[in-house]
C-alpha positions in Angstrom: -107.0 83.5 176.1 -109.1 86.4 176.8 -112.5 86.0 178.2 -114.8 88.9 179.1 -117.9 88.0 181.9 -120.8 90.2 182.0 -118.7 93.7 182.5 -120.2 97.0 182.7 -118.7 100.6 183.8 -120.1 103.7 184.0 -119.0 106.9 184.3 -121.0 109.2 186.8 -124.3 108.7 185.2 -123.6 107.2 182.2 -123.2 103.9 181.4 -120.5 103.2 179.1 -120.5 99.3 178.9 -123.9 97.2 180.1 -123.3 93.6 180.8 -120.5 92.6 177.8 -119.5 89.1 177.3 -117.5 87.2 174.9 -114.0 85.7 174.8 -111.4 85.5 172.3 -109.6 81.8 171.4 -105.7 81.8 171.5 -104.1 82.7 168.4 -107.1 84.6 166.7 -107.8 88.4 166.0 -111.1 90.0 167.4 -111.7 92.9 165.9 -114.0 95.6 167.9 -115.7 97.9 165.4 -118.6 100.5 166.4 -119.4 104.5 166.3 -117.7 106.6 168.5 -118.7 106.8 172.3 -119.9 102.9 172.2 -117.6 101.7 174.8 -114.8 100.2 172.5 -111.9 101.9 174.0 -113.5 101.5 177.6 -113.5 97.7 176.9 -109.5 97.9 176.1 -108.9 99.4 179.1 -110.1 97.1 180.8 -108.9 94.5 179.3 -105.1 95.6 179.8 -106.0 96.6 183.5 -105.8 100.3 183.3 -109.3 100.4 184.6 -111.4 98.6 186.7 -115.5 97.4 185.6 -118.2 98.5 188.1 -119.4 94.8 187.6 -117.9 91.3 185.9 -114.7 90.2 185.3 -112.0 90.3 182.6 -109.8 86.7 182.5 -106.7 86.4 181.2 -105.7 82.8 180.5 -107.9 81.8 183.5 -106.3 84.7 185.7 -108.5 87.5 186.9 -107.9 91.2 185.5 -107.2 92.8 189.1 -105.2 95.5 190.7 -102.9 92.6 192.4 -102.7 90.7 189.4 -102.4 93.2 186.5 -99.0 94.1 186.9 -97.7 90.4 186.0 -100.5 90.1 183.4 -99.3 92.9 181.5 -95.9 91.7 181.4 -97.6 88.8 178.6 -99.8 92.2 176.8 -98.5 94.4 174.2 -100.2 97.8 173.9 -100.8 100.3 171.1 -102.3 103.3 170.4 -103.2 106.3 168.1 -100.0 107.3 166.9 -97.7 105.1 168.5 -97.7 106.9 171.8 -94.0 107.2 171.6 -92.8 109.6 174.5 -91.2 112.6 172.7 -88.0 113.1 175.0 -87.0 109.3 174.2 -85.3 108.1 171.0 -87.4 105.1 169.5 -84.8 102.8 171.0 -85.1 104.4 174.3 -89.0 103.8 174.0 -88.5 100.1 172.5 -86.9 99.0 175.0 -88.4 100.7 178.2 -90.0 97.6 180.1 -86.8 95.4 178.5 -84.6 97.6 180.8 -87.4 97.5 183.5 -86.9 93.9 183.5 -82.8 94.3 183.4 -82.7 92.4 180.3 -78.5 92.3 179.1 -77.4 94.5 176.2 -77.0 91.5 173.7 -80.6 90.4 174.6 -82.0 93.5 174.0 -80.4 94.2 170.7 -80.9 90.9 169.2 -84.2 91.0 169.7 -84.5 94.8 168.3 -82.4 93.5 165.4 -85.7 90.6 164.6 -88.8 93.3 165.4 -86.9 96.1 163.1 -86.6 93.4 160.4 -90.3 92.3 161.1 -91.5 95.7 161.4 -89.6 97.0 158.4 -87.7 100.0 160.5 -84.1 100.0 160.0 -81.9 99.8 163.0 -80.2 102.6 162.2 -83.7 105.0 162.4 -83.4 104.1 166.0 -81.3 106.5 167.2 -84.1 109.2 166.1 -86.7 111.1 168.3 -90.4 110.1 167.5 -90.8 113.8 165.9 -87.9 112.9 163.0 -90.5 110.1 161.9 -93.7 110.2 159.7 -97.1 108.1 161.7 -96.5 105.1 159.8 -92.8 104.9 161.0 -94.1 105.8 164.3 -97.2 103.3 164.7 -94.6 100.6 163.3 -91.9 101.8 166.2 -95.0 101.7 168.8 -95.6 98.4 167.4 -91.9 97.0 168.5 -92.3 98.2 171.5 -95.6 96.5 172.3 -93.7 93.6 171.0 -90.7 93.7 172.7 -91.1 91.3 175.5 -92.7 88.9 173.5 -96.4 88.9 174.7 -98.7 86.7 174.0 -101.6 89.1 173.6 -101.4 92.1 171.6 -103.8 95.2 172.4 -104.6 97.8 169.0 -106.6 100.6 169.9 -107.4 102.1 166.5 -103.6 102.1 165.8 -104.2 103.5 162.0 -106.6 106.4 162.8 -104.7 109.0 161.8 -102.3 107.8 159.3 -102.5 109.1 155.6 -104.8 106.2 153.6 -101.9 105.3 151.3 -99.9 104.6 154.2 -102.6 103.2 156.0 -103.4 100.5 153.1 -99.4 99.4 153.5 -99.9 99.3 157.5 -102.5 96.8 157.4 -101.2 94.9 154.8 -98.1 94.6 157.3 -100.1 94.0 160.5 -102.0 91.3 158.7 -98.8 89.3 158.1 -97.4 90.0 161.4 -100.2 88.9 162.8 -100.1 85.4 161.0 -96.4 85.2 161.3 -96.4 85.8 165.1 -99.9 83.9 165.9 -100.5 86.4 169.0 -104.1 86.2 170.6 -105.1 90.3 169.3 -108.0 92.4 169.6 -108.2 95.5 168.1 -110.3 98.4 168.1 -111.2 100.2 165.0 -114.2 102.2 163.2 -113.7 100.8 159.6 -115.6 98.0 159.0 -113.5 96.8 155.7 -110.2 97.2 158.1 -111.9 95.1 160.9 -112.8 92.5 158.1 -109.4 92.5 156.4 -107.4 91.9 160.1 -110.1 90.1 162.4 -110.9 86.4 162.7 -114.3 88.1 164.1 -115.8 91.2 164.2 -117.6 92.3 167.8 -119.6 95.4 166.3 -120.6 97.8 169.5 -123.2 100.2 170.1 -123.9 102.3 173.3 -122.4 100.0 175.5 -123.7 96.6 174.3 -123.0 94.2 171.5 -125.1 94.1 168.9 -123.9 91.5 166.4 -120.5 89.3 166.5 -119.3 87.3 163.4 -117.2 87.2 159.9 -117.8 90.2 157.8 -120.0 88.8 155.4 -121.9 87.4 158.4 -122.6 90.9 158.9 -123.2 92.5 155.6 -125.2 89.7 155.1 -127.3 88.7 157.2 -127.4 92.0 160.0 -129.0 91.0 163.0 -131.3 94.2 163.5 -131.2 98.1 161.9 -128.9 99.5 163.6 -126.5 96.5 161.5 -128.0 97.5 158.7 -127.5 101.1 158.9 -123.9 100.9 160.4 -123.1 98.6 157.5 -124.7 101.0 155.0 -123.3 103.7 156.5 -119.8 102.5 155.4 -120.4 101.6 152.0 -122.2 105.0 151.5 -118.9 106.6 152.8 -116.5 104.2 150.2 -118.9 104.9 147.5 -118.4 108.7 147.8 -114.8 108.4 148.1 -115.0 106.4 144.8 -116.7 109.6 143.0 
């Protein structure tokens, strides 16, 4: 479903991303996990099409990522980020249903299929008559969430959705996401920094570093049997940070 060729980008001297390749199979979650300023986000840019590689090629079902071609690509990609990114003047239904009107989807169409994504999502109908500032980040990552959903894509793009949520809330969210995710059988990559959240939601783990992949796999692939140090330390890193947490 989503194949990436040899792509790199750089931006002025700095190369972000240097030669990345792999693909992701229909129906499965990738998960991309790495330190900050490795290239994760960069990569899910250009995935959706908001930016273009200096070299390589993203595929989409077989179709070139391109300027010509991204707008009707998109149409089959859902999109979220940090905190939703709900715009604040909109109510949430006015932001669900933005490319739905785009499209000039009827009134019944549009509500019935807000009435199945509010009972997936757990969001009561009624809520949707609020402004993103009336909710808490849970309720707002779940409402960006319906609106990535909305036209029913067959990809779904997560770029570190739970960041910034509370961890209570945070446990429930992926929980959630999990079964959505098996209910809906969408192809999904998502970005994130925690290596026992990329685990619990990915089919696979790509973990990143400066621009270049440095081990791909299950999570105990990767606890393991890490590939080099930098693995090793990544991995350690984590379990350093849980086992403080658990003082």
């Amino acid at each position: 479903m989503i194949s990436i060729e040899n792509i790199s980008k750089s931006y002025s001297k700095k190369r972000v991303l240097d030669e990345i390749s792999f693909s992701i199979e229909r129906g499965e979650t990738t998960s991309l996990i790495g330190p900050s300023g490795c290239g994760k986000s960069t990569l899910i840019r250009l995935v959706i099409g908001l930016i273009a590689p200096d070299e390589g090629r993203v595929l989409i079902n077989g179709e070139e990522m391109k300027e010509s071609s991204a707008p009707e690509l998109r149409l089959n990609m859902g999109y979220v980020i940090q905190k939703g990114g709900l715009f604040p003047h909109l109510t949430a239904r006015e932001n669900c249903t933005l490319a739905a009107d785009y499209l000039d989807w009827d009134q019944e169409k549009i509500n019935e299929r807000l009435r199945e994504l509010c009972e997936l999502t757990g969001i009561s109908i009624a809520e949707l008559s609020k402004y993103p500032s009336e909710f808490s980040g849970g309720q707002n990552q779940r409402i960006g969430l319906i609106r990535a959903l909305m036209l029913d894509p067959e990809i779904l793009l997560l770029d570190e959705p739970l960041g910034s949520i509370d961890p209570l809330v945070r446990y429930e969210l992926q929980s959630d996401l999990k079964q959505i995710f098996e209910n809906l059988g969408k192809t999904v990559l998502l970005v994130t920094h925690d290596l026992s959240e990329a685990g619990f939601l990915g089919d696979e783990i790509v973990l990143m570093n400066e621009g270049q992949i440095e081990q791909t796999g299950k999570l105990t692939d990767i606890i393991k049997n890490p590939k080099n140090e930098f693995v090793q330390r990544f991995v350690n890193a984590q379990r350093s940070y849980l086992d403080e947490v658990k003082k």
